[in-house]
C-alpha positions, 0 to 999 in steps of 0.5 A: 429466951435462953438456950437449952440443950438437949442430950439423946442417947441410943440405946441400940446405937441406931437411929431407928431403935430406941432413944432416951432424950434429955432436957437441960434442967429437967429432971425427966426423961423422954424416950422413943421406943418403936413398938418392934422394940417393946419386947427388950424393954423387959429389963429397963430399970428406968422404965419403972417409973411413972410416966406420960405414955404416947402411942403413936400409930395408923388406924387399921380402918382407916389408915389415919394417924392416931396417938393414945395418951395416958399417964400413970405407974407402969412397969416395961413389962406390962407394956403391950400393943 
C-alpha cells in the first residue's frame, strides 16, 4: 500500500474552527465545521457544491451520539441545525 498525503487548512487558523482537508489524488473535499461556525459559511463559494453532509451530535433525550447522513446539492446558506 502506498503513502498518501493529506492537506487541511484552517480556515479561522484555530484548530477548533473550521477545516478543509485534502486527499492526495482525489479530487474532493472533506471539511469539519462545528455547528457554532455554520452562520460564517454564508459566503463560501466552495460550499455550493454537491456533497455528502454528516451532522454529528448528542440526543438531547438521551445524550447518545448521533450522526445524520445525507447527500445532495445544497447551498451554505441553506444550512440549519
Amino acid at each position: 500500500m502506498r503513502g498518501k498525503t493529506i492537506r487541511q487548512f484552517l480556515i479561522d487558523g484555530v484548530a477548533d474552527g473550521r477545516w478543509v482537508s485534502e486527499l492526495s489524488n482525489w479530487t474532493g473535499k472533506a471539511y469539519k465545521i462545528p455547528r457554532t461556525y455554520v452562520n460564517l459559511c454564508e459566503d463560501r463559494e466552495d460550499l455550493n457544491n454537491t456533497g455528502v453532509y454528516f451532522l454529528f451530535g448528542v440526543d438531547d433525550r438521551t445524550e447518545e451520539q448521533q450522526v445524520y447522513c445525507t447527500c445532495w446539492p445544497r447551498k451554505a446558506s441553506a444550512m440549519s441545525f
